[in-house]
N, C-alpha and C positions, 0 to 999 in steps of 0.2 A: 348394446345391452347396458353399459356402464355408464353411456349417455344419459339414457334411458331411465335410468336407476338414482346418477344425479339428479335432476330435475325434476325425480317425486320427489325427492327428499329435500332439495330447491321449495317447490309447492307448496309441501306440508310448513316447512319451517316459516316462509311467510304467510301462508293462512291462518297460524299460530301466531305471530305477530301481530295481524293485522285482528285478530281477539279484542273483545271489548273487555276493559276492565271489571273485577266485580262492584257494582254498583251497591251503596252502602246509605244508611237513612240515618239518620240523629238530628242532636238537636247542637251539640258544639264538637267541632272537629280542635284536636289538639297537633299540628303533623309536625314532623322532625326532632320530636321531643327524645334527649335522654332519659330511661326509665333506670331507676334505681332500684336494683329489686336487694331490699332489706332482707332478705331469707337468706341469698348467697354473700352479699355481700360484693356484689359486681354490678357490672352499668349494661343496660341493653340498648345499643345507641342508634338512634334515626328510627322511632318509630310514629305512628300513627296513633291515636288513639279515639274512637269515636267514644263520647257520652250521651247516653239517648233517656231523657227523663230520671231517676237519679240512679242509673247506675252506667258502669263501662261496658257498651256494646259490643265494642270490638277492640282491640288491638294487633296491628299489623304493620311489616316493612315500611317504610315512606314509599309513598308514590306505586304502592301496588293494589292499590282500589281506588275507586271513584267514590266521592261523597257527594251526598244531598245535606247540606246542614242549614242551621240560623244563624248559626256564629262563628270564626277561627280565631282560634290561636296560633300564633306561629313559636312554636317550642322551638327554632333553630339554635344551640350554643346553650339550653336550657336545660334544667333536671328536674324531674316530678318523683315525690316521694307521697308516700301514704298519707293522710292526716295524722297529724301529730296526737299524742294523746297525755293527758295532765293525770297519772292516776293518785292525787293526793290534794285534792282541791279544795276548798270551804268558802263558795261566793258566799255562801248565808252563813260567816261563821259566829259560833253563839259565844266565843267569847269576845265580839265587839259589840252582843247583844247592848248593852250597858251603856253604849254611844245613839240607843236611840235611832237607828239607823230607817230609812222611808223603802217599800217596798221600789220603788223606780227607782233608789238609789242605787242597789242592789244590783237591779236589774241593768244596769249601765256595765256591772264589769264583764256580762255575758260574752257583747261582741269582742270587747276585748280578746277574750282567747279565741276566737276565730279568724278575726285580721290580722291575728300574728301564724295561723297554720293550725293552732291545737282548734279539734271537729271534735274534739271527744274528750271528756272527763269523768271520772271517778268523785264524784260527791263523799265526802268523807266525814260528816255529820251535818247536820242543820236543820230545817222546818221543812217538811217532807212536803206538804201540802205548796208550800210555796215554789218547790221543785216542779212539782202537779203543773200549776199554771203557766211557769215559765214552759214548757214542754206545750201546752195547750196554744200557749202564745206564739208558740213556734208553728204548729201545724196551722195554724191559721193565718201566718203571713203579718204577725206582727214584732216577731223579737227576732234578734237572729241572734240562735243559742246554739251551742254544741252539741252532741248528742251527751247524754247524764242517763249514769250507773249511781244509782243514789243508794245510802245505806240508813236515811232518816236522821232520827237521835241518837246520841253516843250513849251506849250500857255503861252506865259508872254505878258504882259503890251507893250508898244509903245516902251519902252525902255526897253530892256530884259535884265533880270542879267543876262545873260551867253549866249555866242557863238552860233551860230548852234537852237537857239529858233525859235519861231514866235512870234514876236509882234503885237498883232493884237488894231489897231488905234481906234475900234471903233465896237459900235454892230453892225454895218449896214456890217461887214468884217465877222461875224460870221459863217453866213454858205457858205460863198466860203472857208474858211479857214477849215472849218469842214468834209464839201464835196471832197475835194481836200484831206484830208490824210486819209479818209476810201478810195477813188478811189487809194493811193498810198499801203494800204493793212496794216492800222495800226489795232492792236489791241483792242485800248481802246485809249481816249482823255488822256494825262497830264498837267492839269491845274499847273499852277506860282504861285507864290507869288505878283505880281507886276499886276497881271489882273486887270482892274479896275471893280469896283463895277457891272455896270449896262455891258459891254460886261459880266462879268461871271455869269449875270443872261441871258444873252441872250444864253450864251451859256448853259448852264443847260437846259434852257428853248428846245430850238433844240435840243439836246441830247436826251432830255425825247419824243421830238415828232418823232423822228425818232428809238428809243429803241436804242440808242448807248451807251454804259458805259463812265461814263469819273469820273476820278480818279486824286490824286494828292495833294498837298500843297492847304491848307485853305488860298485865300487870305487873304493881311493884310486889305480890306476894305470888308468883310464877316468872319461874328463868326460861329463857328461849329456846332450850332445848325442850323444857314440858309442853311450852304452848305448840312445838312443832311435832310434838309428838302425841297431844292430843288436838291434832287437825285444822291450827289456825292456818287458813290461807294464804295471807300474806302478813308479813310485819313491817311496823311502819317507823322511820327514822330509824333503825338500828339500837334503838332502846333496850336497856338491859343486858346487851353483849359483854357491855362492859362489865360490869356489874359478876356476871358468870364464870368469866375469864378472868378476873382480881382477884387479890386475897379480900379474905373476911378480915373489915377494921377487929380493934380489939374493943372490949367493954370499954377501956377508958377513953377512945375516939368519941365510940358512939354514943357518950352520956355524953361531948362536949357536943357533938352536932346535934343532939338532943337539946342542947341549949338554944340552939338557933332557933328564931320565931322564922323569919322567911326564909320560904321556902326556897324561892330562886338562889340565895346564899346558899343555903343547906345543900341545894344538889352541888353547886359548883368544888364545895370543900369536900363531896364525896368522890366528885370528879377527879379531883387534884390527888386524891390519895389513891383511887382507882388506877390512874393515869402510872403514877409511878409502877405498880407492884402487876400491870397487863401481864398477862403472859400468852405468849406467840402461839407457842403447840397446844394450848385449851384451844384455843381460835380456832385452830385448825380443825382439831375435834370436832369441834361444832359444826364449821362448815360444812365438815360432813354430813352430820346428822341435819344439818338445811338440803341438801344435795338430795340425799336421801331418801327422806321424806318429800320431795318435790315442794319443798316451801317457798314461796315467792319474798324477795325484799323492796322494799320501796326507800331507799334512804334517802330520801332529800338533802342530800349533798349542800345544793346551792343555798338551803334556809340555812342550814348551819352555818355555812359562809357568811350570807348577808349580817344572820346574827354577830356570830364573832370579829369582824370585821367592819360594823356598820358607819362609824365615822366616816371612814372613808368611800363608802358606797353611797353615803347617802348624798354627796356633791355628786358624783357620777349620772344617778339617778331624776336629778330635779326633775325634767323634762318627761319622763315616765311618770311619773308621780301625779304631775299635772292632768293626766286622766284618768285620777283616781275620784271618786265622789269625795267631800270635804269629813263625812265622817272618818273616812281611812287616811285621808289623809289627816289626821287629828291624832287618830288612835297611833299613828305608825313614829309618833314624838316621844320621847323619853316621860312626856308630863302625863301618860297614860298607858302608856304600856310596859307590862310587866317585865318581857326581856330584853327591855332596854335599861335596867336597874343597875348600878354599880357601873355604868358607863365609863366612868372618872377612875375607876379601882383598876392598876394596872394590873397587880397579880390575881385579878379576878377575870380580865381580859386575855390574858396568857393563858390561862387554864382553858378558857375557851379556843384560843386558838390549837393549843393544842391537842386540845380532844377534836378538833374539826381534822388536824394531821395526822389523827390516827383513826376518825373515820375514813380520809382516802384511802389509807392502807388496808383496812377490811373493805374495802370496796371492791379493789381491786386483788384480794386474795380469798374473796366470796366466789368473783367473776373468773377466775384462774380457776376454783374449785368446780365450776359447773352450777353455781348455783344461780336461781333465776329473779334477776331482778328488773323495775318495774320504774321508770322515770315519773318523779311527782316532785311538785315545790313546796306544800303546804299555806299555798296563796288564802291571804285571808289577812289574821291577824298578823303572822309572820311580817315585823318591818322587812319593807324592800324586797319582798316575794310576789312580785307584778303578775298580774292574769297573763297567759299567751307567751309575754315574754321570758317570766319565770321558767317556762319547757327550754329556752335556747337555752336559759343560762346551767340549767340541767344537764344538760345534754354534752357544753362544755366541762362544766366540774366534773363528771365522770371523766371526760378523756383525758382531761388534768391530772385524774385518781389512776389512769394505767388503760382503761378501755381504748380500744383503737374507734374512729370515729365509729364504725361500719357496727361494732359492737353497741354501743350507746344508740346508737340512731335506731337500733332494733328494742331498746328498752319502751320508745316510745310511740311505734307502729308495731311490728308483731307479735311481740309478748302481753304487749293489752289485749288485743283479740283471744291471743293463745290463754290468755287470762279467762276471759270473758265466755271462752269459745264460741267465738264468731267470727272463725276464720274463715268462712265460707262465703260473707260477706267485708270481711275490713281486714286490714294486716298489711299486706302487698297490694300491688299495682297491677291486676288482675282482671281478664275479661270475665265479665259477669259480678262482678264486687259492687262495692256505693262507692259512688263518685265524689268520697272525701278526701282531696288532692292538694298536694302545697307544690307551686312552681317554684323553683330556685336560678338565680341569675350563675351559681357556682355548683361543684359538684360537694356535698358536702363526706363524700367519703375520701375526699382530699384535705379536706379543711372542715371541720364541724363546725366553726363560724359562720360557712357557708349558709346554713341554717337561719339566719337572719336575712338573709338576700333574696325577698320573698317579691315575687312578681305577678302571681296571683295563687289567690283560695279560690276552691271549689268545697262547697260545702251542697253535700246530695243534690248534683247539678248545677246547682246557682251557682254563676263566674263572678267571683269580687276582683279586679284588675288594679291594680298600683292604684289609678286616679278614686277608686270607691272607697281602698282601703284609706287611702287619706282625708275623704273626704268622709267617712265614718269616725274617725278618729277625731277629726276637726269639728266634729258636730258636738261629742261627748266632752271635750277637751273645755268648748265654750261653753257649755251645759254647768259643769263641772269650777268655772272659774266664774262665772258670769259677764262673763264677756263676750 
């Protein structure tokens, strides 16, 4: 009987063996890939991953299905993380309007943040209609573009600092002006700097009664604590913290910085005086009520960098540079751009560095508080804020600022979605998600540097492989130089 007994169970175990794999259909197999999943902050190693037209079909063990595919990848010794996301971006931005710039030109920095990993940006003002096309031009198989959360024109003041804005006169303009750019198909509000007080309470105010997001620069007549407490959704560079958390100059300061015609001076010597008199425990305060309130930050860490730092970045940089179109690279010289003013003035360079040194330290005592923040460069007019590569350099300066990699790396895959909410399609590495994918030659929750060591984009299926990405870079690069 025990004979008897083995030898079904002999039977059954190689009949079960001898099982055909389940058989799987797609259109690119990825197998042996480590998956990075940015939610835990852990690695899922040797799996499979089928992509079948643009989304992830399946994901599964190595070597425990059969595929039918068109293409492989061998992800052996490899890491795939989400697509990268830029939420601070301005390829069309209006203050290099003034350079006269050609629509193709424009359209050159697109691939750029794709062949570096970033699928996906956050448009943070510019020519909304021009946003339109390049999106047109993508579904038809002529630009290769990110995917764009665009917010239109920036809301400024009666008198807008920059080109291509809306000035809006007054709260009684608020919501025609509000009304008129969700009917034109914007994403989200971009509040100015120059708003005044009581329209950007009107305008918060309509926002919130109609649930529309609106995002943007803290004006200069509301503190961070108002605008998070009348429902901005996220704040962008860390603007105004300071400012909150300082003492009030006295009358005879502010009649001498009153003397000051430029403004780039003007803020740096409020800085300098800011700088001194911060105090720690308002921060913290604050924090909380960021927390709190579930406000998002976007501190572009690496622009301030580039900014206060530039001399020396900008030897680092040549080579980047060179795939920029010749108006930015024009505008990104001291003989045109604003903040590169007082370059020569040491205690005006200090002042910048060290407000960039006590931005890390609100970064990373934002990040300790709970509060949620949001990887952006400010690529545009910012000298030395490169499309694509601006995100790596991000993503470094926060771990610089205290984030552990795993922390950072989730600023720029699932807190954009969690942003967005579209987590249901982007964020993690997920069966049934868009096949917005960066391969990595390194793991980057070991080294965030790693994050440059890109061996292929997928962008909504389409596989860019080392030899495309350079050969797309090389095509723009001679474009670009004429050569």
């Amino acid at each position: 009987m025990r004979v008897k007994i083995l030898y079904c169970l002999l039977i059954g175990l190689l009949a079960s063996a001898c099982q055909e794999k389940e058989k799987l259909i797609g259109d690119t197999l990825i197998s042996n890939i480590n998956i990075v999943d940015v939610k835990t902050g852990k690695i899922l190693p040797t799996q499979d991953i089928l992509i079948d037209g643009d989304h992830i079909a399946s994901i599964r063990p190595s070597n425990t299905a059969n595929y039918a595919k068109q293409s492989h990848i061998d992800g052996e010794g490899k890491y795939i993380i989400p697509g990268l996301w830029d939420m601070h971006a301005h390829p069309d931005d209006p203050e290099v309007w003034r350079m006269n710039p050609k629509e193709e030109e424009k359209e050159r920095l697109l691939p750029l943040f794709v062949v570096n990993g970033v699928t996906g940006i956050r448009d943070m003002g510019g020519d909304l209609n021009l946003v339109k096309r390049w999106q047109s031009k993508y579904a038809n198989g002529e630009l290769l573009v990110p995917k764009i959360f665009a917010g239109g024109p920036l809301l400024d003041g009666p008198n807008p600092m920059w080109d291509g804005s809306v000035g809006i006169a007054g709260p009684e303009q608020v919501k025609y002006v509000v009304d008129s750019l969700i009917h034109e198909g914007v994403d989200f509000l971009k509040v100015y700097s120059l708003l005044p007080r009581e329209t950007y309470l009107e305008l918060s105010r309509y926002a919130q009664e109609i649930d529309f997001p609106f995002v943007g620069h803290v004006p200069f007549t509301v503190l961070p604590s108002e605008a998070a407490a009348t429902g901005m959704k996220s704040q962008e560079h860390l603007l105004e913290i300071l400012k909150e958390c300082a003492d009030k100059p006295d009358e005879q300061f502010l009649k001498k910085l009153g003397s000051i015609e430029n403004r780039i001076e003007r803020s740096n010597k409020i800085n300098d005086f800011r700088l001194k008199t911060f105090d720690g425990f308002k921060a913290d305060s604050l924090y909380s009520i960021f927390k709190e309130q579930g406000i998002w930050h976007c501190p572009t860490l690496s622009m301030w960098y580039k900014n206060a730092w530039y001399e020396q970045e900008w030897g680092r940089d040549l080579e980047l540079t060179e795939l920029l179109p010749p108006y930015l690279q024009a505008y990104w010289t001291p003989e045109h751009n604003d903040h590169l003013q007082f370059r020569d003035n040491t205690d005006f360079i200090k002042t910048k560095q060290r407000l960039y040194q006590l931005y890390q330290e609100m970064v990373k005592n934002m990040n300790d508080k709970g509060v949620l923040l949001l990887a952006g460069t400010d690529v545009g007019a910012n000298p030395l804020c490169h499309p694509g590569v601006g995100v790596h350099n991000e993503l470094e300066a926060l771990v610089e600022a205290g984030l552990t990699p795993a922390e950072a790396l989730k600023t720029a895959t699932l807190n954009p979605a969690l942003f967005f909410e579209i987590t249901e399609e982007y964020g993690t590495v997920s069966e049934g998600k868009r096949a917005d994918l960066v391969l990595l030659e390194g793991n980057p929750l070991e080294d965030i540097n790693a994050i440059r060591s890109i061996s292929n984009v997928i962008r909504d299926g389409r596989v860019f492989d080392s030899e495309k990405i350079f050969e797309i870079k090389k095509s723009i690069q001679k474009i670009n130089t004429g050569s």
